[in-house]
N, C-alpha and C positions, 0 to 999 in steps of 0.2 A: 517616608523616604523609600525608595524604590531601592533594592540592591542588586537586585536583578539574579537574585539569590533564585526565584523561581522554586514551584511548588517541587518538582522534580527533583534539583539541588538539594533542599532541605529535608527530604524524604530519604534522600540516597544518603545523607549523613549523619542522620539520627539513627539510620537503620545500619549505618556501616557498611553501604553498599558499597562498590569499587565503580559504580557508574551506576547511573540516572536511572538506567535498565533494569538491570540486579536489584530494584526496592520493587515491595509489595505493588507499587503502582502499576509495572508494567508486567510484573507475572502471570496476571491472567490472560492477554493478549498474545505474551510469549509462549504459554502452555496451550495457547487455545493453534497458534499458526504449527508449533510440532504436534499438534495432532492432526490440523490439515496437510501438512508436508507428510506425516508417516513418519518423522524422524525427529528424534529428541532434539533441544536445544542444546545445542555445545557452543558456549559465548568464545572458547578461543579458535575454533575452526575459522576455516574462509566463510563458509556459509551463515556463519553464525552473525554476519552482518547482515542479511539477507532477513532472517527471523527480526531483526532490530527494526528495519526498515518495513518488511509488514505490519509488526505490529505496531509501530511511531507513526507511521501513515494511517493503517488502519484505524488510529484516534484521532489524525485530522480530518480524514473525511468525516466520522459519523459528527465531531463538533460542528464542521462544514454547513454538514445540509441539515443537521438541526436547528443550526443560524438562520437556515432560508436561501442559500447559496446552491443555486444548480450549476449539475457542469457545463460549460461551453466554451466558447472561441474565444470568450473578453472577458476583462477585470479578474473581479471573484473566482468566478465559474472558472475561467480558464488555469487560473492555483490551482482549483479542485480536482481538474481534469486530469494537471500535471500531476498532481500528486496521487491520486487513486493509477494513472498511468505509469507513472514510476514501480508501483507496489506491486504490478501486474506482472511486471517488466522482469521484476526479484524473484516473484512465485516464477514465473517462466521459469529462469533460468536455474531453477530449482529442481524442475522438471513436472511443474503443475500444468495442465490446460482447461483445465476445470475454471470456474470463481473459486476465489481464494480470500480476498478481501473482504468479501460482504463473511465470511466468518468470524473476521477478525474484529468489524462493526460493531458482530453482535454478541462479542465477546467486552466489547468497549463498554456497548449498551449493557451489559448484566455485571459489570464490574464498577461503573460509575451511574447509573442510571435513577440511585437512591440521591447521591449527592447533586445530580443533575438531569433533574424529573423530565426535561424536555426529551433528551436522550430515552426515556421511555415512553415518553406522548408519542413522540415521533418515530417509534420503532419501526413499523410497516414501513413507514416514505423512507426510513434510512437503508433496509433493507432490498428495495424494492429497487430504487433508484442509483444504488453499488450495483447490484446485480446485473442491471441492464446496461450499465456502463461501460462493466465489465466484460460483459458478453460482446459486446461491441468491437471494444478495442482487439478481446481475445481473439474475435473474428479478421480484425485487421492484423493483428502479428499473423494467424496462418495465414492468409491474403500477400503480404508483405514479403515472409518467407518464401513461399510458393514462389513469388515474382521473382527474389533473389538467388532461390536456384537456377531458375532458368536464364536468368542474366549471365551469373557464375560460369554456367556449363560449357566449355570451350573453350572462357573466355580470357585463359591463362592468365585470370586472376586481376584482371581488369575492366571493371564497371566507367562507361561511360560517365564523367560527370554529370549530365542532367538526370541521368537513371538514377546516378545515387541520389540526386538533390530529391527526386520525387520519391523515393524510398524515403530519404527524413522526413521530409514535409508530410507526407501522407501516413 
């Protein structure tokens, strides 16, 4: 019978965690993104959602593309894409311009990668493949930004609708 109790749940309550986060499970991901941010985890700050969402994304990707799932525009790939782009999105506003993600990967891979040997076959490709995805997109937020400056400037704080529509889209 399924209870939908989930690995996370029952970790967080054997361990007397106050959430999912707080058990040994996700420690290492959350110790590994305050040392890529420069700044400790504080779970009750605003930011401290931000560290949550690195490192809970940072474990969907590397399951992701150890499943065989690349990023793109459809099905699978496009979750994956969403979600490494979300993570990107966190570390931004963090004040990262770096990759940020693939530390957090390979913080996945050295924390689970005993219980799930694939996660270490596949070390390189999981690496390799955050990285470049991330450089991408990071390349399109300053891309993005850039534009919306120059939209902004003047513009007494009114973007065209199609400017914004191809600022989402894009």
């Amino acid at each position: 019978v399924d209870t939908g109790a989930g690995l996370e749940r029952i970790a967080a309550v054997l361990q007397g965690a106050d959430s999912n986060y707080h058990s040994d499970l996700f420690a290492p991901m959350l110790d590994r993104v305050a040392d890529l941010i420069g700044r400790p985890y504080d779970r009750d700050s605003e930011e401290g959602v931000s560290y949550r969402v690195l490192a809970d994304h940072a474990r969907a990707v590397a399951f992701l593309l150890a499943d065989g799932v690349f990023p793109s525009s459809d099905g699978r790939g496009y979750v994956l894409r969403r979600i490494l782009r979300r993570a990107v999105r966190h570390a931004w506003l963090m004040g990262r311009r770096e990759p940020t993600v693939v530390g957090g990967v390979e913080a996945v891979g050295e924390a689970m990668g005993d219980a799930y040997p694939e996660l270490a076959q596949r070390r390189d490709h999981l690496l390799q493949t955050t990285r470049a995805e991330e450089d991408r997109f990071l390349a399109t937020i300053e891309g993005g930004m850039a534009r919306f400056d120059e939209l902004s400037a003047g513009s007494g704080g009114t973007i065209p609708g199609e400017e914004a529509f191809k600022l989402y889209d894009t």
